[in-house]
N, C-alpha and C positions, 0 to 999 in steps of 0.2 A: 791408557797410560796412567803411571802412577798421577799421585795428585799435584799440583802443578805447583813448586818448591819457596816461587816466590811469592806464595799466599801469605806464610807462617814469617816470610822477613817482612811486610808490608802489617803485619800484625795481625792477620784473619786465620779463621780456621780451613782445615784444607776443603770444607765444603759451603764454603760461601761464596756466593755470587756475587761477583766484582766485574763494572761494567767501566766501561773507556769511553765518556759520552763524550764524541767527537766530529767535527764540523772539519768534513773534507771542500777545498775547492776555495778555498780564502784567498784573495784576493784575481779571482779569474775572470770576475766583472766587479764594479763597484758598489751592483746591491749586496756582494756577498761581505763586505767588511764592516758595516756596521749591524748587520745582522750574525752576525757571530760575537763581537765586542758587547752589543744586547745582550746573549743569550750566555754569555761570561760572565756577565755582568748579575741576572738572574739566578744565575746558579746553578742550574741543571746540566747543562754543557760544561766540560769540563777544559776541554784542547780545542784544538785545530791543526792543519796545516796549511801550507803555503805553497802557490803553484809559479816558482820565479819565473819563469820567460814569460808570465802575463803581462798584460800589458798595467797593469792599476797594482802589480809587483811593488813598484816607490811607495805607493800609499800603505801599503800593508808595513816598509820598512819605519816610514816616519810615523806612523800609531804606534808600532812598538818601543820604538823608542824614546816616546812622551810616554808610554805606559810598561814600566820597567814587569817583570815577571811572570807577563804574557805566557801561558804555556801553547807554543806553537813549534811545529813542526817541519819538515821540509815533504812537498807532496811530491816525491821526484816525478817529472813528466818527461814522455816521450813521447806521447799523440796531442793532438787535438782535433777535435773530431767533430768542431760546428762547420757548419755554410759557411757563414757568411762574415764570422768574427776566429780570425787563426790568428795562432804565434809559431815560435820556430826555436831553434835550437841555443842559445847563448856560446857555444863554444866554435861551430862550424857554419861555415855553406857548402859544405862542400859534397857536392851529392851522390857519390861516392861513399861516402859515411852510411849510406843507407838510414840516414836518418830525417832525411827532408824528399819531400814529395816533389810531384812534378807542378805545383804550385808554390815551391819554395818555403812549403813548412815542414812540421811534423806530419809524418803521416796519420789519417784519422783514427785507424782501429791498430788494439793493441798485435793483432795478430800480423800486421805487414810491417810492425817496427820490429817484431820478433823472428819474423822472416828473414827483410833485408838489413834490417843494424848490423854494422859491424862492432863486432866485441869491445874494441880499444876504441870505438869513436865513443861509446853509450858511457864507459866509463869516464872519458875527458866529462863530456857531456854532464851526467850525475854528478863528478867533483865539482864542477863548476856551478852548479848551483847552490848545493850546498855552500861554498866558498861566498859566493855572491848572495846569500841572507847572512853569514855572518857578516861582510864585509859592512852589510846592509844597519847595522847594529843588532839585529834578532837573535835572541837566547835560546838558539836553537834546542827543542829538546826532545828531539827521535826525528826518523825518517819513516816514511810510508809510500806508497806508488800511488799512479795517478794510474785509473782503469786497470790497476794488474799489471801493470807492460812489463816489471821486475820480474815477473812469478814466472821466469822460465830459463832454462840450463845456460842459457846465453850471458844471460845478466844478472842471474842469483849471486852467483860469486862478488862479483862487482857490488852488488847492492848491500852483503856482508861485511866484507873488507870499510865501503868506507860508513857502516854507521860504527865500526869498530874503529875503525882509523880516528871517529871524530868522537870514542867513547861516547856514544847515542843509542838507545834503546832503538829497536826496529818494531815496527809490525810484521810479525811473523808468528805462526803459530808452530804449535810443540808435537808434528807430524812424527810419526813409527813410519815404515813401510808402508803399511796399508794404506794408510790416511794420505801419502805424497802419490803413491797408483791412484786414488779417488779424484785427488786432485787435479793429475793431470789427464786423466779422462772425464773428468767436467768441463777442462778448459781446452779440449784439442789439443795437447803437448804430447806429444810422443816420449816417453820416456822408458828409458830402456831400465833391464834389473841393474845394472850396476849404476846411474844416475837414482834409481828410487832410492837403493842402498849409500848413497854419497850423501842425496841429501837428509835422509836419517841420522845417519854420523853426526852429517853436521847440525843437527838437534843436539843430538850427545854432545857434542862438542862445544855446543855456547851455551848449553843450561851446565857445563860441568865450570866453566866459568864464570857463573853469575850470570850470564845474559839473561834479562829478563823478556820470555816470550810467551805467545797466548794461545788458551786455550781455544775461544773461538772468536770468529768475528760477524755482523750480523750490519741488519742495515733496511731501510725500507722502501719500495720501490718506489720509481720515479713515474711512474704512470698509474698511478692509482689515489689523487689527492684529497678524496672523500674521507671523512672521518680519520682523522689523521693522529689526532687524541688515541684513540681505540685502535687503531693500527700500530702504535708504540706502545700502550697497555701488551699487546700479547705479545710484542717483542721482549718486553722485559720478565712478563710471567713464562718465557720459554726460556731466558737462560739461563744453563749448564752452572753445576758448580764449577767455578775457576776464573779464570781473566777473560773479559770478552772484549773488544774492540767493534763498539756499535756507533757504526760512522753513518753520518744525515747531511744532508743538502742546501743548510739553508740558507734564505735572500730576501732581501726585501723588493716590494714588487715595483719596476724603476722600466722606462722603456727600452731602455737598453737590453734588460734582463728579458724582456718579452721579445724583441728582436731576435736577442742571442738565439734563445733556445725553446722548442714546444713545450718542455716539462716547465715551462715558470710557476704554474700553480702547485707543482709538488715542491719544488723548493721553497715558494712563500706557505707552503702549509707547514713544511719543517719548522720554519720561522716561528707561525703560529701557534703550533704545538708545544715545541720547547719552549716556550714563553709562557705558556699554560701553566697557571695555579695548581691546576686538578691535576695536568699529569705531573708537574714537580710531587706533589703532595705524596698522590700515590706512590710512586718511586719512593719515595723515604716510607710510605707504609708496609710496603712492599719486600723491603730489610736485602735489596738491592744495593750493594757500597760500591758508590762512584767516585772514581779516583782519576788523575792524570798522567800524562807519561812524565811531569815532573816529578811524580812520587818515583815511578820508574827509575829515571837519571838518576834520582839521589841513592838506589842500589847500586847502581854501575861502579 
């Protein structure tokens, strides 16, 4: 594709690498809220977002609004996918909705919410959180998904309409044809030729309006918490000229967080790495420009 249009409003040239250093999963336990606050604080992270039906949701509302400018997001959820620590829907119980499980939550993986959701429950659902960080006092500024669960023909539509509805930048990248068939043969989506050609258009159709969207998005896995430094060194010496969206896990290490889930040592290594001297350092040696989805908003 040509080069990506919102470089040259953002004041870059069309072949500079521009990264979205962003902390997914903000307030889904409580080591994840002051290790993000940290890591805003340090400088190298730049966002976040926010997963409202958590349950430590209040705490992430009252930090924001003792700390005005916060650039955070909404993580729209529709799974959860621990044992032993769930949440559930904010807008329904109704199960029916195909949005709650035979344990009265979200279901765990994104693909049985993709299956059974119903259209118009997912959309209540998504407005209602959104609505509920604003209400929350939060400046809101984009929306993103929590595991992918948006990224499919059921609830794309939905998940455009309302970052438009709320003039919010989205994570979404700037797919042709080919690029949305790769896509949905990565993730098991069956997508027929006139769905790949829909959502192409709809490329066309929000970059001809200024929507600002990206070129790619990047991330580091969650079972691999060795050397974690040098694991995001090559992350950032692979990215692509254009906007990336390079979303990290991290938390501070709390018993809760170890209960929750077996990856705890890859999200306190995020912690500890974006905290890192060396890797901030690098990154600005690097001629890497990090930016947030507030610079985003202020194109909208």
């Amino acid at each position: 594709m040509d080069p990506n249009p919102i470089l040259r409003k953002l004041g870059f040239a069309d072949r500079d690498r521009v990264a979205i250093v962003h902390v997914d999963d903000v307030g889904m336990c409580q080591a994840t809220l002051p290790a993000f606050t940290d890591l805003l604080d340090f400088g190298l992270v730049s966002c976040g977002s926010v997963m409202v039906p958590c349950p430590w949701f209040p705490l992430v509302g009252q930090t924001c609004r003792q700390r005005p400018g916060i650039d955070l997001g909404v993580h729209l959820t529709l799974t959860s996918e621990w044992d032993v620590y769930r949440w559930g829907p904010l807008s329904t119980r109704d199960p029916a909705s195909g949005l709650i499980d035979e344990e009265g939550y979200f279901p765990r993986r994104s693909e049985d919410v993709q299956r059974r959701g119903e259209p118009e429950a997912a959309r209540l659902e998504l407005q209602a959180q959104v609505a509920h960080a604003l209400d929350a006092g939060i400046d809101v500024t984009h929306v993103d998904t929590h595991m992918g669960s948006v990224v499919h023909p059921k609830f794309m539509l939905t998940y455009v309409q309302l970052a438009l509805q709320h003039g919010l930048p989205l994570m979404m990248l700037r797919l042709d044809e080919a690029g949305w068939r790769r896509v949905g043969a990565e993730r098991g989506i069956a997508m027929d030729s006139h769905m790949v050609a829909g959502a192409a258009q709809m490329v066309q159709q929000l970059e001809a309006q200024g929507v600002p969207l990206l070129d790619d998005i990047a991330t580091l896995p969650l079972d691999q918490p060795a050397e974690r430094v040098e694991q995001a060194k090559r992350v950032f010496d692979s990215l692509p000229s254009g906007i990336t969206h390079f979303f990290i896990h991290p938390a501070l290490d709390t018993p809760e967080l170890r209960t929750i889930t077996s990856d705890w040592e890859s999200r306190l290594a995020d912690y500890q790495a974006f905290s890192s001297p060396e890797l901030r350092d690098y990154v600005t040696d690097s001629g890497v420009q990090v930016i947030g989805y507030r610079d985003l908003l202020e194109l909208m």
